[in-house]
C-alpha positions in Angstrom: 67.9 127.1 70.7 71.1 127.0 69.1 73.1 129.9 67.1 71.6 128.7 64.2 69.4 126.1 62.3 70.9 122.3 63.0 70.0 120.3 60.5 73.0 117.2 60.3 75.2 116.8 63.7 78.0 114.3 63.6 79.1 112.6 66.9 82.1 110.6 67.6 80.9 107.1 68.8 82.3 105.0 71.6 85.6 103.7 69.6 87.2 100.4 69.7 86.7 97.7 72.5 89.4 98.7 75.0 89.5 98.7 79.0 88.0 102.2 80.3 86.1 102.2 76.7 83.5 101.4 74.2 81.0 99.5 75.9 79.7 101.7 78.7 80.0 104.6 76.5 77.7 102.5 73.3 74.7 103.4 76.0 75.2 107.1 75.9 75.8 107.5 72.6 73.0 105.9 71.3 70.8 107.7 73.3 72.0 110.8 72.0 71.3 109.7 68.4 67.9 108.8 70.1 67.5 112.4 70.7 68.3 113.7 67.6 66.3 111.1 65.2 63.0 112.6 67.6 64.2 116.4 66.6 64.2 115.4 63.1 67.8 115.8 62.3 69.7 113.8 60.3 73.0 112.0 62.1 76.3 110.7 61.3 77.8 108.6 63.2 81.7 107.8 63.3 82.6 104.2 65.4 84.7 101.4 64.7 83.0 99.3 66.6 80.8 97.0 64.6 79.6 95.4 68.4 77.6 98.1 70.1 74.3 99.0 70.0 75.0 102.7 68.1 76.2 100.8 64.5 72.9 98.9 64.2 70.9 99.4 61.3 68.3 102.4 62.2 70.1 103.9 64.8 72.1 106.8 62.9 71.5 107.7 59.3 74.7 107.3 58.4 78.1 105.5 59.8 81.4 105.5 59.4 83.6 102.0 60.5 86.8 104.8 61.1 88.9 105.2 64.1 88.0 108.3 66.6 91.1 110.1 65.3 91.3 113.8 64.5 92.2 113.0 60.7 90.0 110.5 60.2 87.4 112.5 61.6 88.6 115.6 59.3 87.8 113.8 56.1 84.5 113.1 57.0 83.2 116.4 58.4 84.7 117.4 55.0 82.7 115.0 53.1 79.1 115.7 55.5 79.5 119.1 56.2 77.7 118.5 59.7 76.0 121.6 61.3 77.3 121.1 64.7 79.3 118.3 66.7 78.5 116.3 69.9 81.8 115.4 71.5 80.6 114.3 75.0 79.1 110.9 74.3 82.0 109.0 73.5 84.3 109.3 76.4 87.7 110.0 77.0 88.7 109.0 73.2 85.5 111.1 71.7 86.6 113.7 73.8 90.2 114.3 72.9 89.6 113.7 69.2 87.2 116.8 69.6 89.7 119.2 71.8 92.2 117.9 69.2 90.0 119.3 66.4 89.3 122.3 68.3 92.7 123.2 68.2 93.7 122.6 65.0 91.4 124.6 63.5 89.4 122.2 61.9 86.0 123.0 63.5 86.3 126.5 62.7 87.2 126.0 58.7 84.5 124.1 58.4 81.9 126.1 60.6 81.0 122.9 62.8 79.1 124.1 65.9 79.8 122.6 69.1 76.6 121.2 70.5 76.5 121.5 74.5 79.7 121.9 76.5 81.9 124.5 75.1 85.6 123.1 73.9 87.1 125.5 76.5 85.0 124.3 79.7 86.3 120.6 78.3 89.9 121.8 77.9 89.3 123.5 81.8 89.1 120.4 83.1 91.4 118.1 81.0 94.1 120.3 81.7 95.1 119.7 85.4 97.0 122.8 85.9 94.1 125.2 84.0 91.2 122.8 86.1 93.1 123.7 89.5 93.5 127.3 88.7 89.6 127.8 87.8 88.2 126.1 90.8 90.7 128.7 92.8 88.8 131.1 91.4 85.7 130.0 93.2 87.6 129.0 96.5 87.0 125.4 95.9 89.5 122.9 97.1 91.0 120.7 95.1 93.7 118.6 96.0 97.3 120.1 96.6 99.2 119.5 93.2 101.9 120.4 90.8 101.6 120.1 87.3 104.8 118.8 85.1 106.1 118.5 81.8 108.8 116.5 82.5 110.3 113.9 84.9 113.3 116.5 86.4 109.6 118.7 87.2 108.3 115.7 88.9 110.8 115.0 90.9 110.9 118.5 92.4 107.3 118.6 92.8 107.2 115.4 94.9 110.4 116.4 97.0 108.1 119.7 97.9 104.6 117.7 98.3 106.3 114.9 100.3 105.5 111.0 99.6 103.2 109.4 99.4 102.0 111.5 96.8 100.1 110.0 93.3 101.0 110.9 89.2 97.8 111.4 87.2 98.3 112.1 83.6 96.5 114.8 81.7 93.5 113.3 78.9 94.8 109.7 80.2 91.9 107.3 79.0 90.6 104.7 82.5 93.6 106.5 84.6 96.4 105.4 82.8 99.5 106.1 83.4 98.1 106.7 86.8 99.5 105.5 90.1 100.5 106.0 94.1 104.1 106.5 94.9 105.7 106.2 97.8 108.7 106.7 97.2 111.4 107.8 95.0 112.0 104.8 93.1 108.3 104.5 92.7 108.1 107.4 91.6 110.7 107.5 88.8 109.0 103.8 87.4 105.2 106.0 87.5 107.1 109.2 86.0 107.8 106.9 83.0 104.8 105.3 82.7 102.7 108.5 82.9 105.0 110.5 80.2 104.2 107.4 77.7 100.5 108.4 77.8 100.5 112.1 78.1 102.6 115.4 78.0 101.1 116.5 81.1 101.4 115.2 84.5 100.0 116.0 87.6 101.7 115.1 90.7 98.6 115.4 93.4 99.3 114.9 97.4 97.9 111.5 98.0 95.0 111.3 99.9 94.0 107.3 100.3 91.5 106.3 102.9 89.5 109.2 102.2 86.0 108.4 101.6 84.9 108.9 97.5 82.1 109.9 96.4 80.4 111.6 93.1 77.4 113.6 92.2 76.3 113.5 88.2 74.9 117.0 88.1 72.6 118.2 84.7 72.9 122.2 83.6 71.3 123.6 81.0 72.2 127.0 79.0 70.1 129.2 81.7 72.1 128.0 84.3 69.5 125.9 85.6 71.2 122.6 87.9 69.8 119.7 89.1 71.7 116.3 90.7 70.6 113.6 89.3 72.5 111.2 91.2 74.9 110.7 94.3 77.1 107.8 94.4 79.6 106.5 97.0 82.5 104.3 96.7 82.6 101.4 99.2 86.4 101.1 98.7 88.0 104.5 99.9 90.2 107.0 97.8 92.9 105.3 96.1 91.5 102.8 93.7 89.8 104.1 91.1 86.1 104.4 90.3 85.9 101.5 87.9 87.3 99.4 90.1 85.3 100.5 92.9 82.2 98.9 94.7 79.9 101.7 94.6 76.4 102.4 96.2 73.7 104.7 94.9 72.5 106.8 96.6 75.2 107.2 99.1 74.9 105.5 102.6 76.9 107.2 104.8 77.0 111.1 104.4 75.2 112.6 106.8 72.5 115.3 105.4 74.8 118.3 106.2 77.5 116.7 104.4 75.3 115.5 101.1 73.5 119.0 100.8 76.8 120.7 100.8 78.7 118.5 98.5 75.7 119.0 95.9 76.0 122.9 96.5 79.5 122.7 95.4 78.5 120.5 92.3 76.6 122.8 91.4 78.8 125.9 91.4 81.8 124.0 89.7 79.4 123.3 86.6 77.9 126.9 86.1 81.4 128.3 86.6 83.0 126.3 84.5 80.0 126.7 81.7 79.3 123.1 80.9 75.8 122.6 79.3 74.7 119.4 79.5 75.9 116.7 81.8 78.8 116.4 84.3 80.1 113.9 86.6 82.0 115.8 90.0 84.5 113.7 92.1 85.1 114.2 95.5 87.5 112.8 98.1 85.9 113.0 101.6 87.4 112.9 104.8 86.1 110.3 107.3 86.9 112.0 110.3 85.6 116.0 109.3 83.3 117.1 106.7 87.1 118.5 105.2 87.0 117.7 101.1 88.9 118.4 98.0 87.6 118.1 94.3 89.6 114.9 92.8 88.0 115.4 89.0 85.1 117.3 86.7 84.7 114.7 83.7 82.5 117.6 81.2 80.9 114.4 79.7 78.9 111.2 79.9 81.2 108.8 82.0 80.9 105.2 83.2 78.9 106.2 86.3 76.7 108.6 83.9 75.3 105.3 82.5 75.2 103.7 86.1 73.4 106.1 87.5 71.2 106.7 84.6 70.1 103.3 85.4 70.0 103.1 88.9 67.9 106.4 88.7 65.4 106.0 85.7 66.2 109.2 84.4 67.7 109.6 81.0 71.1 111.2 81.6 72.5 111.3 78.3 69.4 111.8 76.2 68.7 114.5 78.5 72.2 116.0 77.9 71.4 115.8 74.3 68.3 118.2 73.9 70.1 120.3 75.9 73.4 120.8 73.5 70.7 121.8 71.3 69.6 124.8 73.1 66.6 123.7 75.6 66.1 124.1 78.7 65.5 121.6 81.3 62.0 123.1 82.5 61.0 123.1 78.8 61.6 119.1 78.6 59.5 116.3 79.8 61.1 112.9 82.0 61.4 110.3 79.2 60.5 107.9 81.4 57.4 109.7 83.5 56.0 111.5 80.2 54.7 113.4 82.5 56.9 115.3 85.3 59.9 117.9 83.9 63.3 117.0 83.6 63.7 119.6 86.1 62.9 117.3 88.8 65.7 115.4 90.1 64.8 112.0 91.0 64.3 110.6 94.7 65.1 106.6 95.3 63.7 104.7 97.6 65.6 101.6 97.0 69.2 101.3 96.6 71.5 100.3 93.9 74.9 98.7 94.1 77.6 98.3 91.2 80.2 95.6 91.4 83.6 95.5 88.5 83.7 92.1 86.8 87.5 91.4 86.2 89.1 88.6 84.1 92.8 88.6 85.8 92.7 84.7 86.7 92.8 84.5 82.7 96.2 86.1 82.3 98.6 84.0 84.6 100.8 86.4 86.3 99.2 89.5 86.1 99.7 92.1 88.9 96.1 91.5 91.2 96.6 95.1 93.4 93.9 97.3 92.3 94.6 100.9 91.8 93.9 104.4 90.3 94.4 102.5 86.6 91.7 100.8 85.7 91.7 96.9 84.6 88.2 95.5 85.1 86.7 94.5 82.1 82.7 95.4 82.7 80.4 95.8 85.8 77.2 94.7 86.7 74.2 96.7 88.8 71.9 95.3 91.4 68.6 96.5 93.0 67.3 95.8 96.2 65.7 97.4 99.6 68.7 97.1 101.3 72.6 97.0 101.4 73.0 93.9 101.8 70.4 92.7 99.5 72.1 94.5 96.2 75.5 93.1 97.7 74.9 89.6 97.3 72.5 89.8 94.1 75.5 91.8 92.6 78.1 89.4 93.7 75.9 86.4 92.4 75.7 88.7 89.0 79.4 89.0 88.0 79.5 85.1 87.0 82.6 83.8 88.7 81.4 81.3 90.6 80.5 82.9 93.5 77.1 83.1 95.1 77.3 85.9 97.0 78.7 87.4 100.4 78.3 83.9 102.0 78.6 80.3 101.1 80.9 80.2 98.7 83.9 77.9 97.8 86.7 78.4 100.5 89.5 80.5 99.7 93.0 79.9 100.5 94.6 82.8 102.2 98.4 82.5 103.8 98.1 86.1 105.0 94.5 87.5 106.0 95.5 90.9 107.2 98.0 91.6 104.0 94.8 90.3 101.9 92.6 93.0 103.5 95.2 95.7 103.9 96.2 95.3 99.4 92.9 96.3 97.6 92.5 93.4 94.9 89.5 92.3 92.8 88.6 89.3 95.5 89.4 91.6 99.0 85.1 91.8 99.3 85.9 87.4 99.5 88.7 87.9 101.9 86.5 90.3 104.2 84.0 87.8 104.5 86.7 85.0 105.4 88.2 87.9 107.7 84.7 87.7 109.3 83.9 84.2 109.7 87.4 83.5 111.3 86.3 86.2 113.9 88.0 89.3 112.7 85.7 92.3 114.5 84.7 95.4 112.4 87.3 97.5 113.5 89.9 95.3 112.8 89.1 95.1 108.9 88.3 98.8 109.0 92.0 99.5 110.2 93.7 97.5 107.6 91.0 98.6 104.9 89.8 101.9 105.9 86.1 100.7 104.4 83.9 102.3 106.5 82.6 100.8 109.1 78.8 101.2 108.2 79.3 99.1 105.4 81.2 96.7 107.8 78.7 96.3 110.2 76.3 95.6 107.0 78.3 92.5 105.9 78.6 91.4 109.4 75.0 90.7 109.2 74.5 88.5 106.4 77.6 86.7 108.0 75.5 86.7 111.4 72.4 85.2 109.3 74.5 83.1 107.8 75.5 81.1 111.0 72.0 81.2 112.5 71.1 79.1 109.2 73.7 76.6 110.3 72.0 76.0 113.8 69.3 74.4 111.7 71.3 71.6 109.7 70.2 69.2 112.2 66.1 70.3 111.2 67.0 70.4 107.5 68.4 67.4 107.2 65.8 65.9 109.0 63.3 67.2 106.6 65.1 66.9 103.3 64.7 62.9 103.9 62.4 61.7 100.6 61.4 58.6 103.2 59.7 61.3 105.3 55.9 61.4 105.3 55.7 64.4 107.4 58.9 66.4 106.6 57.6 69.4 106.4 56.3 69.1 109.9 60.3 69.7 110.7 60.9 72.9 109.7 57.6 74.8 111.0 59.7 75.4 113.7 58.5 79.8 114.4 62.5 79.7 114.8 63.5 78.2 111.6 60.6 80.3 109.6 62.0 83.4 111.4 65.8 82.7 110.1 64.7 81.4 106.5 63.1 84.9 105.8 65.4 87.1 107.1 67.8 84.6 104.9 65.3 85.8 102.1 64.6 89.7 102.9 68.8 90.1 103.0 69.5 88.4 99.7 70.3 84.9 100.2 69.8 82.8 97.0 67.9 79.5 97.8 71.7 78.3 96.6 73.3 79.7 99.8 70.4 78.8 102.3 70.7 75.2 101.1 75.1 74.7 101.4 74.7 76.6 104.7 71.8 74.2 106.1 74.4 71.6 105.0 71.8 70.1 102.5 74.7 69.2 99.6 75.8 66.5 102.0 72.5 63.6 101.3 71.8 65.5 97.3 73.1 67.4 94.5 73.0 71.2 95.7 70.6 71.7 92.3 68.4 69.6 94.4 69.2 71.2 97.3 68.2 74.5 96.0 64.9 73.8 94.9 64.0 71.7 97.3 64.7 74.8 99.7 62.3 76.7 97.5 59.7 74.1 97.8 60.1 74.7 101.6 59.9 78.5 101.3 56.6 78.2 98.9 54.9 76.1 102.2 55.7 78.3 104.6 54.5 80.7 102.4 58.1 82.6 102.7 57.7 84.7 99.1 56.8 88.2 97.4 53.3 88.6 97.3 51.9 89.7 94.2 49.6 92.2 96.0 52.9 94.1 97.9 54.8 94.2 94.1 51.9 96.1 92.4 51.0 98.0 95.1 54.3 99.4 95.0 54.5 99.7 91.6 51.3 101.5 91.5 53.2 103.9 94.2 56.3 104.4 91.6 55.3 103.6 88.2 58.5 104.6 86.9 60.5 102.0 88.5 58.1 99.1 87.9 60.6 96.9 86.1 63.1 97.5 89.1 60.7 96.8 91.6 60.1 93.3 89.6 63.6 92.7 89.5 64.1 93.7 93.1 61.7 91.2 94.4 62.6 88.1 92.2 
């Protein structure tokens, strides 16, 4: 267990509602204060944020409405006198207020024990110059950099990098200050920018087109590792994660390449001491297994809750027990009750997260997506297949859109400038791409999305028209004068089509406007009366297949539910 007796731990909440933090960061924290209420020890809890999940009454034992800030935070460990400190569940602003209290001292005056990841394995990898040096020291790669102080050091280190190169700013909160030069004049505009958020900028040889991906790796004080999750950008290096489309688990390594990238994972986090939970970043090449490191975030981040999630297994509650001295063997899956959370879980669906942005509300607005983030929120779909969880996920971000397919038309003056910027409707303008005829190779030249995923939305764009061939048969059959209408579409053709349509996530919505059905009823109508057709032909989810597979993974019943509605 710990060094000594914990009796009250205080942990710095998910802070005030901001872009890159508070909401996804409510989830871990208050599973953490989960953990501690079943350990018996009393929490405080310190969160502006009135609209999370954390500040509701039961949750902690105590809570403070006060700003994350190192002398807010001061006062209070004054006034508690907490036994120890979890820093690691509030994000980037958690995590600074605690280096920041680290280093002033504060911790040690007060005798306030870190729980989990030491200060100086956070500080190892907040630091870009200090992270850089101790991956060296394990012949990792990491991306060829220069760390600066100043804009005159910038400057030099681009001139001996060569463009394009991109700035990334040291404890910078969603990548800001953050950007892709390419040259000079960029450059001096990003310089600025960064130096307004941070002392500390790294200027890193860019590296775009690379594929990303990132393993969320668990390590408790014995040194004992397990992955919990793999995740893989659809969108390649460049844009950053909370901007990205990503896939879990990944789709497109090959096994030599996912066994060795999860090696790696695991030797950054025992060398680098973290206890608890870590997310690793990595920047693929597309045409070698060749890598570098991009980041070690020594805390619960954005895609700790979305893989927690997409996995079943309780990441940050997990990560609790550990700061308080267990070991993973010695702890049972939350969810299971009855395997160890030594076992890392194994999917056999797959999971797919889409940003939600809000950019059409702010006229004007710069739409190019980059390594800052501006998406507001995200949502997560299940399914059996990619393109499945792409078109429930699409449906899910509520902006009128119904998916890959059969949506309202987009006007596009430019297609290949669309595809070739990275903005929060380039999925859209892919799809238009393919309808007008552009070929897979094409949009993987001006995108560099690989073309696995390519040749996936190709598909529901090849269903899509083979839906169309049938208008003729559905219009025939959606006649209310028709006696017999249903004798139209029991053509073995039609049934074939309508559940692919099904199987590869086509809402009743999108099978109805692409069977033209909108043009003799309301496309309410439309949809349900395409439902009533499916119900006939007996085209739906058995109840027999849904709890014979939920007998078959018991952990991931409610997934499997959703997955088949």
């Amino acid at each position: 267990m710990t060094d000594r007796p914990i009796h009250k731990v205080l942990l710095l909440g998910s802070g005030a509602l901001k872009i890159g933090q508070a909401g996804e960061f409510d989830y871990s924290g208050s599973q953490a204060l989960k953990a501690m209420k079943e350990e018996g020890i009393q929490t405080v809890l310190v969160n502006p944020n009135i609209a999370t999940v954390q500040t509701s009454e039961g949750v902690a034992d105590k809570i403070y409405f006060l700003p994350v800030q190192p002398d807010f935070v001061e006062r209070i460990i004054e006034k508690e006198r907490p036994d120890g400190i979890l820093l690691s569940f509030g994000g980037q602003t958690a995590l600074n207020c605690g280096v920041q209290l680290f280093q002033r001292g504060v911790l040690e005056k007060y005798g306030v024990q870190v729980l989990g990841t030491p200060v100086q394995a956070i500080i190892d990898t907040e630091d870009r110059e200090l992270f850089v040096k101790r991956l060296d020291e394990i012949q990792v790669k990491t991306i060829e950099s220069v760390a600066c102080c100043s804009t005159a050091e910038v400057r030099q280190a681009a001139a001996k990098l060569g463009f394009p190169v991109i700035l990334r700013a040291a404890y910078a909160l969603g990548g800001l200050g953050s950007g892709f030069c390419d040259n000079p004049e960029e450059l001096e505009r990003q310089a600025e920018e960064a130096f307004s958020f941070s002392s500390q900028v790294l200027v890193e040889k860019s590296l775009k087109g690379w594929k990303e991906i990132e393993y969320e790796v668990v390590c408790d004080r014995y040194k004992n590792c397990i992955t919990v999750c793999n995740m893989e950008n659809l969108d390649p290096l460049g844009i950053h994660t909370g901007e990205s489309i990503v896939v879990a688990p990944s789709q497109t390594l090959s096994n030599q390449e996912y066994h060795k990238l999860r090696a790696l994972a695991i030797k950054i986090i025992r060398h680098l001491g973290i206890v608890g939970e870590c997310n690793v970043q990595y920047a693929l090449d597309p045409q070698s297994d060749d890598y570098r490191v991009i980041e070690v975030n020594a805390r619960l981040s954005r895609s700790s809750a979305l893989a927690s999630k997409a996995t079943g297994y309780p990441l940050a509650f997990v990560a609790a027990k550990l700061g308080l001295g267990y070991g993973l063997f010695e702890l049972k899956n939350a969810v299971t009750k009855t395997t160890s959370a030594f076992f890392e879980p194994a999917l056999d669906y797959i999971v797919c997260k889409i940003p939600r942005w809000d950019l059409t509300k702010f006229p004007g607005v710069e739409r190019i997506l980059g390594s800052s983030m501006k998406s507001v929120g995200e949502v997560m779909a299940i399914g059996r297949n990619f393109e499945e969880v792409i078109q429930k996920a699409l449906r899910m971000t509520c902006q009128g859109m119904h998916g890959f397919v059969e949506n309202h038309d987009l006007a596009i003056d430019d297609i290949p400038s669309a595809l070739h910027a990275p903005t929060d409707i380039r999925i859209f303008v892919v799809s238009k791409a393919m309808q007008m005829g552009y070929s897979v190779q094409q949009i993987h030249q001006l995108t560099s999305i690989d073309c696995w995923f390519l040749e996936k939305l190709k598909h529901i764009v090849e269903i899509d028209s083979r839906l169309k061939e049938f208008r003729q048969i559905a219009l025939l059959a959606s006649d209310p004068t028709n006696q017999e209408a249903l004798e139209f579409i029991e053509d073995p053709f039609f049934i074939k089509v309508l559940h692919e349509a099904k199987v590869y996530g086509f809402s009743d919505f999108q099978i109805a406007r692409a069977l033209g059905l909108e043009e003799s009823m309301n496309m309410q109508e439309a949809a349900l009366l395409v439902r009533r057709w499916r119900k006939a032909l007996g085209i739906t989810p058995t109840v027999s297949q849904i709890d014979t597979l939920a007998a078959e993974y018991p952990a991931q019943t409610n997934y499997l539910y959703l997955s088949y509605q």
